[in-house]
N, CA, C and O atoms as CSV, one atom per row, in Angstrom:
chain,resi,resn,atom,element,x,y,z
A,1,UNK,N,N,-0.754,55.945,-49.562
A,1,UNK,CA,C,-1.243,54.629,-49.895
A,1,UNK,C,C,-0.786,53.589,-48.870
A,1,UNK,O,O,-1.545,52.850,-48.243
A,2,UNK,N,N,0.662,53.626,-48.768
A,2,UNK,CA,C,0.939,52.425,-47.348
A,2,UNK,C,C,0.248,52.647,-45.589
A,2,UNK,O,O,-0.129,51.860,-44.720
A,3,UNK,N,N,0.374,54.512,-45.723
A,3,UNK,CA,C,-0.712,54.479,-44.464
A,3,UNK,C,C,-1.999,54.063,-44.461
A,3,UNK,O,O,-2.505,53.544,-43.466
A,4,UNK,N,N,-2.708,54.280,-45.708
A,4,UNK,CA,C,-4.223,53.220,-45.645
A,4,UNK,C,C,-3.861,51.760,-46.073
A,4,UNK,O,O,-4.764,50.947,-45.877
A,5,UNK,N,N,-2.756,51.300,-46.597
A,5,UNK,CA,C,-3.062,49.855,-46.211
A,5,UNK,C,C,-2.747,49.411,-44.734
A,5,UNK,O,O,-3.433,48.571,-44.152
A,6,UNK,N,N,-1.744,49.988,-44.213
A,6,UNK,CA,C,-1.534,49.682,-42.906
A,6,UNK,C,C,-2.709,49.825,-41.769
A,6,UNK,O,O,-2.847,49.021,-40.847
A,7,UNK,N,N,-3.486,50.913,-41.971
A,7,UNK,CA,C,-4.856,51.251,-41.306
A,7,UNK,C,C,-5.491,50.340,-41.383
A,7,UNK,O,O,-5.865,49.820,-40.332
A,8,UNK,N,N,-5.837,49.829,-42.520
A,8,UNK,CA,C,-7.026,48.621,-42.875
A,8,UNK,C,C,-6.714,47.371,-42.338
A,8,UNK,O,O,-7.571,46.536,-42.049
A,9,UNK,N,N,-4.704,47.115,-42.101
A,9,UNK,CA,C,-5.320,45.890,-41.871
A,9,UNK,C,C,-5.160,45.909,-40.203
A,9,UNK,O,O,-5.701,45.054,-39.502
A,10,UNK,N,N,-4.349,46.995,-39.664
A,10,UNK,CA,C,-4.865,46.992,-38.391
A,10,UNK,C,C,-6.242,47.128,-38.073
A,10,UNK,O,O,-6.500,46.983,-36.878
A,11,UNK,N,N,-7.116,47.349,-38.771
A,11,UNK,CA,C,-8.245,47.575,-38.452
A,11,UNK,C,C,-9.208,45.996,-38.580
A,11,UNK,O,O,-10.210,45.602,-37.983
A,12,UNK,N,N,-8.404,45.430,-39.574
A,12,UNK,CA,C,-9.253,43.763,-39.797
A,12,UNK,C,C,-8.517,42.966,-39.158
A,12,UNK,O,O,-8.973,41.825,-39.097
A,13,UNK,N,N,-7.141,43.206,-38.448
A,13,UNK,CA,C,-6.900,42.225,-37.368
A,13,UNK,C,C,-7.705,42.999,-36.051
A,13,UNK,O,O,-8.855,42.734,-35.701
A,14,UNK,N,N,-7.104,43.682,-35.627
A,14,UNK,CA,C,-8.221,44.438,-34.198
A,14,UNK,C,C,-9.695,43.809,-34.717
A,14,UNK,O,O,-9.320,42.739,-34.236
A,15,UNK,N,N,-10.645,43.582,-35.101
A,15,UNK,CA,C,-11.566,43.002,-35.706
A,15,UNK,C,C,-11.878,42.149,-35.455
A,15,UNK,O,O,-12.946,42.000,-34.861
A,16,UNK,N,N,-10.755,40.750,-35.932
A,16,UNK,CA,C,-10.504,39.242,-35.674
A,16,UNK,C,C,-10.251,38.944,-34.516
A,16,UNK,O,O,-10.784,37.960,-34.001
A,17,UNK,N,N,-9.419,39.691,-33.879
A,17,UNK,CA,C,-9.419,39.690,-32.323
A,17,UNK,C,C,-10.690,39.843,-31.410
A,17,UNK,O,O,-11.114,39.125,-30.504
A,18,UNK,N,N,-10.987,40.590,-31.755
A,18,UNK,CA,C,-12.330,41.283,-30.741
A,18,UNK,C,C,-13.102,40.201,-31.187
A,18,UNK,O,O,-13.186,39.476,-30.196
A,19,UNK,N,N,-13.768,39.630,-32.192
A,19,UNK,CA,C,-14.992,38.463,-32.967
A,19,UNK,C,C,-14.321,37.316,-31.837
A,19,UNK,O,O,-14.906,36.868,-30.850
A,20,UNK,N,N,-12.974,36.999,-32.275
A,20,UNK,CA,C,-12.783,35.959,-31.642
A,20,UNK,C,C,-13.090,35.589,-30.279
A,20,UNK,O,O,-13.876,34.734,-29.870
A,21,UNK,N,N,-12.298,36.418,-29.615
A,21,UNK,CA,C,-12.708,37.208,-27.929
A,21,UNK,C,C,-14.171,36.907,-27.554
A,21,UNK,O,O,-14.592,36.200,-26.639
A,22,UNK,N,N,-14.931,37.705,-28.603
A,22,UNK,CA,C,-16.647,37.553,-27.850
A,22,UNK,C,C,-16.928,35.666,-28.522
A,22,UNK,O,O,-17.607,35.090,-27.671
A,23,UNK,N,N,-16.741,35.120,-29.195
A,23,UNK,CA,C,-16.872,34.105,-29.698
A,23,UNK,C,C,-16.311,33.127,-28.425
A,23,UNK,O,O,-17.046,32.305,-27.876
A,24,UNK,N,N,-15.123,33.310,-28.106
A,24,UNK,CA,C,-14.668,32.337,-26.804
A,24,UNK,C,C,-15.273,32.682,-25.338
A,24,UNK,O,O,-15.080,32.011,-24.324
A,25,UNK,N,N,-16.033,33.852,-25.435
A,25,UNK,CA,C,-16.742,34.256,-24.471
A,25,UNK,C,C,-18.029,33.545,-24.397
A,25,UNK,O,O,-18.519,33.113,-23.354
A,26,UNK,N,N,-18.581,33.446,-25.659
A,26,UNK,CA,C,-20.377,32.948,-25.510
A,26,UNK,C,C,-20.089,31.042,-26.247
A,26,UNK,O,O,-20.853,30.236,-26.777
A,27,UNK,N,N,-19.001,31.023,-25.987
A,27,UNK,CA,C,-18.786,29.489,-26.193
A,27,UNK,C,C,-19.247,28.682,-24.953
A,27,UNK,O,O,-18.566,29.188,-24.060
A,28,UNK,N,N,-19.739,28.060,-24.583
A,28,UNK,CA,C,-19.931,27.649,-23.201
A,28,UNK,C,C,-19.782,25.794,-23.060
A,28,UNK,O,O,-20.065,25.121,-22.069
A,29,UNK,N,N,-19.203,25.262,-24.513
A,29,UNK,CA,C,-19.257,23.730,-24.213
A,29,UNK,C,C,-18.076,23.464,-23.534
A,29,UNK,O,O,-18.604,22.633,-22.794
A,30,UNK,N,N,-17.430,23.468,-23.327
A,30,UNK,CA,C,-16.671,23.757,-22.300
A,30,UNK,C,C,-16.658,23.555,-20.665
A,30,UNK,O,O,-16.098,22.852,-19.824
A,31,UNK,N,N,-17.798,24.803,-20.761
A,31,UNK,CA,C,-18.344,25.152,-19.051
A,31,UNK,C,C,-18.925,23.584,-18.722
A,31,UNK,O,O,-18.718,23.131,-17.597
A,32,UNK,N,N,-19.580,22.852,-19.623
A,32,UNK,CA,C,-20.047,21.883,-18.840
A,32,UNK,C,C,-19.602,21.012,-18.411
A,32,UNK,O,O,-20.004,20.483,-17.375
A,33,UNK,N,N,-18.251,20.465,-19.379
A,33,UNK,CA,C,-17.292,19.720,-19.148
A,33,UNK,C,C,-16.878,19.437,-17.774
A,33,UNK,O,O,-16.846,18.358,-17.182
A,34,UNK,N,N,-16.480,20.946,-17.270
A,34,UNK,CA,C,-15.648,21.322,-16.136
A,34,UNK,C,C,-16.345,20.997,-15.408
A,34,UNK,O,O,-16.015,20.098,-14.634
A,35,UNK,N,N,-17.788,21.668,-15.329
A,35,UNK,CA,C,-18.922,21.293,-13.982
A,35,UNK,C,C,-18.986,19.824,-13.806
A,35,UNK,O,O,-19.105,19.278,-12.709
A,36,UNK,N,N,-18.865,18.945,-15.437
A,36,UNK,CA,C,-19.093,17.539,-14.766
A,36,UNK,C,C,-18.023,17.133,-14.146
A,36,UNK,O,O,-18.076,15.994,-13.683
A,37,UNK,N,N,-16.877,17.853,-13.972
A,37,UNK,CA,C,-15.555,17.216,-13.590
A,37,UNK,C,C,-15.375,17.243,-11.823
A,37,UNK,O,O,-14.996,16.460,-10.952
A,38,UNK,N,N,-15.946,18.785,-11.914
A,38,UNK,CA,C,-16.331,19.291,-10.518
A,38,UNK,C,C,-17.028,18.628,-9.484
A,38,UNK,O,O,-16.677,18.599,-8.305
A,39,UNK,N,N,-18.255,17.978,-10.085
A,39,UNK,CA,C,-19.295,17.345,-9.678
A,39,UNK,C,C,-18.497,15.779,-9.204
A,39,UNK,O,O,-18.683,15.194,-8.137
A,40,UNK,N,N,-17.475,15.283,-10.472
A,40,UNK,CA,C,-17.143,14.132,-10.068
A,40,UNK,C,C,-16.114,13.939,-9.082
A,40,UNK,O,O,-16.003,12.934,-8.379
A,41,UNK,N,N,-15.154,15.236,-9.058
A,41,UNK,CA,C,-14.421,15.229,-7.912
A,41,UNK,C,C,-15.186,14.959,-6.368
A,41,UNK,O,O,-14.675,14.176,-5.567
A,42,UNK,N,N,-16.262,15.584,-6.107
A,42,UNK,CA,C,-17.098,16.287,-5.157
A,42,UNK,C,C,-17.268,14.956,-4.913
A,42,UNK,O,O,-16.358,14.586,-4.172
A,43,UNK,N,N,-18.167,13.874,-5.250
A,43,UNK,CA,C,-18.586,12.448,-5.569
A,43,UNK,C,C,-17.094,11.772,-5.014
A,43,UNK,O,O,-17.079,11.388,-3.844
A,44,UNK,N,N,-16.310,11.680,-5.532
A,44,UNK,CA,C,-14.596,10.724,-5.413
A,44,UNK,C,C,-14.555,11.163,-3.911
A,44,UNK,O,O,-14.540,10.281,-3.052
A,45,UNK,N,N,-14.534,12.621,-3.516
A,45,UNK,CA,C,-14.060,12.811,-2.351
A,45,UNK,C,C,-15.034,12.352,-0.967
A,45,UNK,O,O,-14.711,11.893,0.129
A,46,UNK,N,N,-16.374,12.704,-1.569
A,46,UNK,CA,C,-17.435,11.695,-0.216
A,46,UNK,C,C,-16.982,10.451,0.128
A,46,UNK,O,O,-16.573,9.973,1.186
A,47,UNK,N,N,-17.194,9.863,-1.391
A,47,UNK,CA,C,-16.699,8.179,-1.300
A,47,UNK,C,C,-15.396,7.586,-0.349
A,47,UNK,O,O,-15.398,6.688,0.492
A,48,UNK,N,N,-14.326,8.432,-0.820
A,48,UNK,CA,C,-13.343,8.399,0.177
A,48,UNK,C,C,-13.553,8.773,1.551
A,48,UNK,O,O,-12.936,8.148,2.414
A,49,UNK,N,N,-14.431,9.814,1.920
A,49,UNK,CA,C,-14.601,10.549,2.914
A,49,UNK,C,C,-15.417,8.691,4.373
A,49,UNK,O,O,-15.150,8.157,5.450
A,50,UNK,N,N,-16.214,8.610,3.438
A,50,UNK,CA,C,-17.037,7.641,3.924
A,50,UNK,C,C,-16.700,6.425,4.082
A,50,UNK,O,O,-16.961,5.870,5.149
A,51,UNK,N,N,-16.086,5.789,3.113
A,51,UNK,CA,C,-15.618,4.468,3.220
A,51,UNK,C,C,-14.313,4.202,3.983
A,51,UNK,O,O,-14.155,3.074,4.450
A,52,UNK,N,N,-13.079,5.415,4.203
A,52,UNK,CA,C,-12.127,5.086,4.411
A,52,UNK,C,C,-11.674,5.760,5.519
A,52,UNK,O,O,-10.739,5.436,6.251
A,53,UNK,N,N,-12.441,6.780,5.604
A,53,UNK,CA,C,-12.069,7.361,7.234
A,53,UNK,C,C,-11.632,6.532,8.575
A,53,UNK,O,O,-11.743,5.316,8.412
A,54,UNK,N,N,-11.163,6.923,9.854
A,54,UNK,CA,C,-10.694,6.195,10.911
A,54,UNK,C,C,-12.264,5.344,11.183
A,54,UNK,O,O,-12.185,4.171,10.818
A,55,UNK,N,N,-13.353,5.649,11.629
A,55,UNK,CA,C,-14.498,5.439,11.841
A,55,UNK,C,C,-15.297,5.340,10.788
A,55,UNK,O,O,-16.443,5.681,11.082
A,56,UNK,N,N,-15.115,4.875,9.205
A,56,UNK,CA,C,-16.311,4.453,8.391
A,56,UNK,C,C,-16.368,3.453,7.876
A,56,UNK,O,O,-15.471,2.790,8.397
A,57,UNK,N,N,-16.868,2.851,7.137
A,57,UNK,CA,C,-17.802,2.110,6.733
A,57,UNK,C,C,-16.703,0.856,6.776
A,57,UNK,O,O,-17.204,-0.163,7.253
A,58,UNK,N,N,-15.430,0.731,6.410
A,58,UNK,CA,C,-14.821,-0.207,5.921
A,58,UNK,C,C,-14.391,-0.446,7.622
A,58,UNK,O,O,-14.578,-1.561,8.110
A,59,UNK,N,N,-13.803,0.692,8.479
A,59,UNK,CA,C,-12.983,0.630,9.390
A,59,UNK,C,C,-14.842,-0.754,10.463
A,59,UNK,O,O,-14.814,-1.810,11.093
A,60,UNK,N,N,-16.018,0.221,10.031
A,60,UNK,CA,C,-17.036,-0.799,10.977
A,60,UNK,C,C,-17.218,-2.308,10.730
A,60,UNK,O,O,-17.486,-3.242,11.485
A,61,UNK,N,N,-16.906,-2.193,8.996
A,61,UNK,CA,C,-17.324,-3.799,8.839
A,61,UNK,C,C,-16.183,-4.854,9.000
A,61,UNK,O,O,-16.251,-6.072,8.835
A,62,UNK,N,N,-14.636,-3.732,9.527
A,62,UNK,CA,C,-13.570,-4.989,9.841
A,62,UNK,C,C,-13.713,-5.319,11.368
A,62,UNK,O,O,-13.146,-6.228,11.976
A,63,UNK,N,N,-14.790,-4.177,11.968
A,63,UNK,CA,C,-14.909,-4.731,13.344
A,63,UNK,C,C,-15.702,-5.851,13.801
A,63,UNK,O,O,-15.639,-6.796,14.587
A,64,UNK,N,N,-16.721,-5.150,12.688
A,64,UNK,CA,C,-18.118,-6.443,13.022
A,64,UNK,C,C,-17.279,-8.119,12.799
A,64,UNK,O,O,-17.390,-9.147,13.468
A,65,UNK,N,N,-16.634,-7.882,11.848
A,65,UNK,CA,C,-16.072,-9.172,11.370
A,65,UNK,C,C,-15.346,-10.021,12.004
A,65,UNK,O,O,-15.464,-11.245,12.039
A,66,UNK,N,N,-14.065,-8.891,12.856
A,66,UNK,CA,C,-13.549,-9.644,14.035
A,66,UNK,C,C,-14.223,-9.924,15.200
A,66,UNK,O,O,-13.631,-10.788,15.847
A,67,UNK,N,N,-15.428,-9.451,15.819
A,67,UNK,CA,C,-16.228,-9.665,16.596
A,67,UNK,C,C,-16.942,-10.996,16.001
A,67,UNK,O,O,-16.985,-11.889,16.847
A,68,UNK,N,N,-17.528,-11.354,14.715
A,68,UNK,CA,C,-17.974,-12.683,14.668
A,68,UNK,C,C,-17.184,-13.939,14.666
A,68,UNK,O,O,-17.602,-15.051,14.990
A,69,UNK,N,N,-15.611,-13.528,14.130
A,69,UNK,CA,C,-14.629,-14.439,14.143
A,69,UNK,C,C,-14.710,-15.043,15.796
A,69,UNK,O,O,-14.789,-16.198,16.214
A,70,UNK,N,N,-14.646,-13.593,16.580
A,70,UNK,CA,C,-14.208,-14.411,17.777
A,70,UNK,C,C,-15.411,-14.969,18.426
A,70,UNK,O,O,-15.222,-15.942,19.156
A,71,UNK,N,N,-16.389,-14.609,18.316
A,71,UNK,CA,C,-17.664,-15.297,18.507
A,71,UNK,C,C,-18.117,-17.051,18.023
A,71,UNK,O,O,-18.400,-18.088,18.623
A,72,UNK,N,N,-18.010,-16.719,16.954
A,72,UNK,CA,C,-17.304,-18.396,16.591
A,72,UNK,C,C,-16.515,-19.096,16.711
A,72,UNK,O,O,-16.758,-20.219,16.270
A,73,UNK,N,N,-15.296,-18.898,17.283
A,73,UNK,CA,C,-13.974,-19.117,18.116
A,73,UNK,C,C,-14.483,-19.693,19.706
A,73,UNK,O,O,-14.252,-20.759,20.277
A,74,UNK,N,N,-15.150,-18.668,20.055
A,74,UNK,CA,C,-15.941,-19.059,21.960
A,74,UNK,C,C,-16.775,-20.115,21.613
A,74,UNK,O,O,-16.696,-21.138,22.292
A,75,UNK,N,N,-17.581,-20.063,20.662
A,75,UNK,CA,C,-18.848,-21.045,20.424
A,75,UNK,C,C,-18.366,-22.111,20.030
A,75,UNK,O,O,-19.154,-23.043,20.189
A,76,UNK,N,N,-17.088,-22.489,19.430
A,76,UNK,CA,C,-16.580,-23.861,19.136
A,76,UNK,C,C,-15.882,-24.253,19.918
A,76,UNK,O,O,-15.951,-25.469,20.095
A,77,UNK,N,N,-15.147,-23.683,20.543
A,77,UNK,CA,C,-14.195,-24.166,22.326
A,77,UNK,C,C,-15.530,-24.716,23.245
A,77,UNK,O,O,-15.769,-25.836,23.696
A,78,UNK,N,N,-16.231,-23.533,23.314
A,78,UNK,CA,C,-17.568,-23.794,23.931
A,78,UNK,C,C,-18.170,-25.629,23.980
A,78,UNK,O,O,-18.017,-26.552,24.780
A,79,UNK,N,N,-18.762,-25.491,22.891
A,79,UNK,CA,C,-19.458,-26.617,22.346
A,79,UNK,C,C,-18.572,-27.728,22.070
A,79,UNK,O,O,-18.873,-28.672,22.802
A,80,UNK,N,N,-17.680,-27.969,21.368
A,80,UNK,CA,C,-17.146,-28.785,21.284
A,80,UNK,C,C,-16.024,-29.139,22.507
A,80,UNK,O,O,-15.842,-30.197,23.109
A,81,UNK,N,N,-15.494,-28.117,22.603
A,81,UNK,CA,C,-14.652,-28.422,24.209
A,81,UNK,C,C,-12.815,-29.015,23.384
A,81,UNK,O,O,-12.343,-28.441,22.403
A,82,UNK,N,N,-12.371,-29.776,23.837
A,82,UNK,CA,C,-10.847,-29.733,23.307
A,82,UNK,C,C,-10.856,-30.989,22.443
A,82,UNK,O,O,-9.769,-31.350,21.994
A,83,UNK,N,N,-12.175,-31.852,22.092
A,83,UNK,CA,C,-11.943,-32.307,20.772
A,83,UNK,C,C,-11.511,-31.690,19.736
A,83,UNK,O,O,-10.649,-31.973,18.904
A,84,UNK,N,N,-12.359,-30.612,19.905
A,84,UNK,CA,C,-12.101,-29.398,17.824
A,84,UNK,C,C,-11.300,-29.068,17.980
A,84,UNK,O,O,-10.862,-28.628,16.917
A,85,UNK,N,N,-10.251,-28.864,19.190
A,85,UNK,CA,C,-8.894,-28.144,19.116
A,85,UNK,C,C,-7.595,-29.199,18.705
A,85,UNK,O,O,-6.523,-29.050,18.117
A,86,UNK,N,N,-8.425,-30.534,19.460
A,86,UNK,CA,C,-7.460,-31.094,18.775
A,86,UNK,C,C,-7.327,-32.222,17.724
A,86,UNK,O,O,-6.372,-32.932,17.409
A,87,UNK,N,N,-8.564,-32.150,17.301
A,87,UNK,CA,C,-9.253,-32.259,15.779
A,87,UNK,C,C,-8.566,-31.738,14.940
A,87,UNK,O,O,-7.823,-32.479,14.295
A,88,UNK,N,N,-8.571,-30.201,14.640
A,88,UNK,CA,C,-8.274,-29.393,13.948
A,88,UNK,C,C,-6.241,-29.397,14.317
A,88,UNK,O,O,-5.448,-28.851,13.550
A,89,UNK,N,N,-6.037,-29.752,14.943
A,89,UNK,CA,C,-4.086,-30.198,15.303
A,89,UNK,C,C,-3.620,-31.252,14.276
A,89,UNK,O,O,-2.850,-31.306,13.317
A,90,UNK,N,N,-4.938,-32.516,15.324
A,90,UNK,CA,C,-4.008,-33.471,14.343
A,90,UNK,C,C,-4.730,-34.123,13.322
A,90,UNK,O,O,-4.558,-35.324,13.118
A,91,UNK,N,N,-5.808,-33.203,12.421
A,91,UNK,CA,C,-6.086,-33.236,10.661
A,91,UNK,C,C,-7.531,-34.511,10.919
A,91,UNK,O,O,-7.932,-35.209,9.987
A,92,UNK,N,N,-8.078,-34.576,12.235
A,92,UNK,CA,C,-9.310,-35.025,12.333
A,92,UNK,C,C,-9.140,-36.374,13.279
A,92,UNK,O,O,-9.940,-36.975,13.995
A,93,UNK,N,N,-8.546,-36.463,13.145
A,93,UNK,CA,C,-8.205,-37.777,14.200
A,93,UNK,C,C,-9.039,-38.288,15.100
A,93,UNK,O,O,-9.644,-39.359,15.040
A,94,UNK,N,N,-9.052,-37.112,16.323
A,94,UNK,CA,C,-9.586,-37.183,17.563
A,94,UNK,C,C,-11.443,-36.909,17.360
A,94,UNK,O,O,-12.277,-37.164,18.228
A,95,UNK,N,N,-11.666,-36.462,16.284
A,95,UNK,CA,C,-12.968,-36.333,16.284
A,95,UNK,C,C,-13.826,-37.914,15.558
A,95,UNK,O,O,-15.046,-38.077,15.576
A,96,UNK,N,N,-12.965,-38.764,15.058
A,96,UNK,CA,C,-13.704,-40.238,15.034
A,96,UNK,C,C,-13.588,-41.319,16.366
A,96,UNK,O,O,-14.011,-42.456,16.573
A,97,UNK,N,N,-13.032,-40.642,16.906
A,97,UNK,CA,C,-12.875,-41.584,18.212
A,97,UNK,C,C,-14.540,-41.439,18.912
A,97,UNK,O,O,-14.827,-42.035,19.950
């Protein structure tokens, strides 16, 4: 009698195991989770790839920027000549004269 209860219930845990097993096998909500995670890494790392590299996007538009600074820098020495320089010294002064 204790060897068939012992049989049976090794036999209905081995059972529960195996159900469970194929059950976490054909579960798949999960899988998508991961893929969207995958996908968003993939996405994070372009972004970085692109914007922050030695040569991208951020490194071009701090060039363009100092190139217009100094462009407007020549064009106001230029044009105005050493009034605006010394306008801008002593808080406007020289430019009502």
């Amino acid at each position: 009698m204790l060897n068939t209860l012992s049989t049976k219930a090794y036999i209905a845990a081995t059972e529960a195991v195996r159900s469970g097993i194929q059950r976490f096998k054909q579960n798949e909500s999960g899988v998508t989770a991961i893929e969207y995670g995958l996908i968003a890494i993939c996405i994070t790392a372009f972004i970085i790839y692109v914007f922050y590299s030695d040569n991208g996007f951020v490194q071009k538009m701090a060039d363009k920027f100092d190139g217009l600074t100094s462009t407007i820098g020549s064009l106001d020495e230029t044009k105005y000549g050493s009034a605006a320089s010394s306008a801008a010294s002593s808080g406007g002064a020289a430019a009502s004269n």
